[in-house]
C-alpha positions as semicolon CSV with decimal commas, in nm:
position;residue;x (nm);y (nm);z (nm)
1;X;1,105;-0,577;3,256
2;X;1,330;-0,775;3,040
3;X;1,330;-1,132;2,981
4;X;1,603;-1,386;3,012
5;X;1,717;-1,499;2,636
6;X;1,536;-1,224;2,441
7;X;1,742;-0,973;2,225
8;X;1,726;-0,698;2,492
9;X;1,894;-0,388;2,278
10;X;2,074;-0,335;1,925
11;X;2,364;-0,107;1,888
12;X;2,478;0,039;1,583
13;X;2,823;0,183;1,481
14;X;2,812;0,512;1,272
15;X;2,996;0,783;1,110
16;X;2,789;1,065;1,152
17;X;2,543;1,054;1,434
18;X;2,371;1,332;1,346
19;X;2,309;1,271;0,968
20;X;2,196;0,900;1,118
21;X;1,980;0,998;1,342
22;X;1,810;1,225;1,103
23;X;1,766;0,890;0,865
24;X;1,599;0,704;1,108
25;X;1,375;0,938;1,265
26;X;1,286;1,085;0,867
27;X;1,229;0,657;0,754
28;X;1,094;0,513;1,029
29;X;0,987;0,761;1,325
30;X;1,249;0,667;1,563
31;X;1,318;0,862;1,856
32;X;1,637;0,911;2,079
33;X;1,816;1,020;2,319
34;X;2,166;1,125;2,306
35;X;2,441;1,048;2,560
36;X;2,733;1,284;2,492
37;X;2,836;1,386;2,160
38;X;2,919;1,004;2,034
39;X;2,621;0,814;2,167
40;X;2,262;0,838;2,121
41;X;1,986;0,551;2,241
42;X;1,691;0,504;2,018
43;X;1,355;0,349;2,035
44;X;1,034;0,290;1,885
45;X;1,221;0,068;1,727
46;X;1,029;-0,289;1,807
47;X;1,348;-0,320;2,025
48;X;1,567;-0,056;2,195
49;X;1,895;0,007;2,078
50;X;2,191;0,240;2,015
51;X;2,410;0,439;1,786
52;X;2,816;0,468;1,845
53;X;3,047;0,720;1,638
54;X;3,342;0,533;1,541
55;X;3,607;0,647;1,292
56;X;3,700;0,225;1,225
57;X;3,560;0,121;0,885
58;X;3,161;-0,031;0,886
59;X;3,222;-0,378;0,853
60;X;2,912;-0,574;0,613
61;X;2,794;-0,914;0,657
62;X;2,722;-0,960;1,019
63;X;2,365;-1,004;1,139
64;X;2,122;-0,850;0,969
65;X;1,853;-0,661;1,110
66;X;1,479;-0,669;0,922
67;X;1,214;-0,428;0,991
68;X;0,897;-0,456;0,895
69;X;0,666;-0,226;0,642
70;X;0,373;-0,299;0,489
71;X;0,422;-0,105;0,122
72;X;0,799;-0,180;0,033
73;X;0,782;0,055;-0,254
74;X;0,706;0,332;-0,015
75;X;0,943;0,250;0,188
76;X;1,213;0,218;-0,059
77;X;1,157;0,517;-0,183
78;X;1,175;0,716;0,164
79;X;1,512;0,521;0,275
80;X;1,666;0,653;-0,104
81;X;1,504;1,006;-0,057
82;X;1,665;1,055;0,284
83;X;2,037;0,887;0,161
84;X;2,004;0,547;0,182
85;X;2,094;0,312;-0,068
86;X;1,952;-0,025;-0,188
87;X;2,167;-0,286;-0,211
88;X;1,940;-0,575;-0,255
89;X;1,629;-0,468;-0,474
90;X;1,287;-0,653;-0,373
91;X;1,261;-0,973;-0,392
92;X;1,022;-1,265;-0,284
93;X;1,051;-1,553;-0,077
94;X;0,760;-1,794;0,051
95;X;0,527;-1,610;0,289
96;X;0,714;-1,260;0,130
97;X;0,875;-1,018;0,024
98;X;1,175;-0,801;0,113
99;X;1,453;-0,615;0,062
100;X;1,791;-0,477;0,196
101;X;1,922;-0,152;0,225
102;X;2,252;0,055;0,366
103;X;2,196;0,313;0,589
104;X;2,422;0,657;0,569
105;X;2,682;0,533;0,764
106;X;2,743;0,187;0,580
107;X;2,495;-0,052;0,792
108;X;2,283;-0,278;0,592
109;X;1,965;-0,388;0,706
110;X;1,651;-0,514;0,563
111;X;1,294;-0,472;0,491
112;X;1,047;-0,727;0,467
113;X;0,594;-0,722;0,406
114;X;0,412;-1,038;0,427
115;X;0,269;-1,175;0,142
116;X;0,030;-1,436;-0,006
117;X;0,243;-1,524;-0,244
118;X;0,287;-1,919;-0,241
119;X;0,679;-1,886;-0,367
């Protein structure tokens, strides 16, 4: 059941819904389930969520969304291998470490591990 004033669902816009979903699912295991040829659901996310086709441009610099992994390195290394790009290399903050990435279609998120590193 969902609860009042909790992020409910996430959508995405994207390019290539195909080539995107095959980023996710090869990175991070997500699942989906499409809805037409320009819409496809996801989950196993954390939180449920969408990706749209759209042939308007992929604006940066909105909210950013930050998944968690514990080995950054790995995970790196899996979002470049599959055709993502990192846009912010790893860096740490108090508590952590993390860094941010654009998916195939232009969509930057982020990745952050906890850390006991006092910075």
């Amino acid at each position: 059941m969902p609860t009042n004033n909790h992020i409910n669902y996430i959508e995405f816009l994207v390019k290539d819904l195909e080539a995107t979903k095959h980023f996710y699912q090869s990175c991070f295991g997500w699942e989906f389930q499409d809805f037409g040829p320009n819409y496809s659901a996801f989950s196993g996310s954390g939180v449920d969520g969408g990706f749209e086709v759209t042939d308007q441009p992929i604006m940066r610099g909105g909210a950013l969304v930050v998944l968690h992994h514990d080995d950054l390195q790995e995970i790196a290394s899996v979002i470049v291998k599959n055709g993502g790009q990192i846009v912010v290399p790893i860096f740490s903050f108090p508590g952590g470490q993390r860094f941010q990435f654009l998916d195939p279609s232009g969509n930057e998120l982020s990745v952050w591990c906890q850390s006991d590193n006092p910075e």
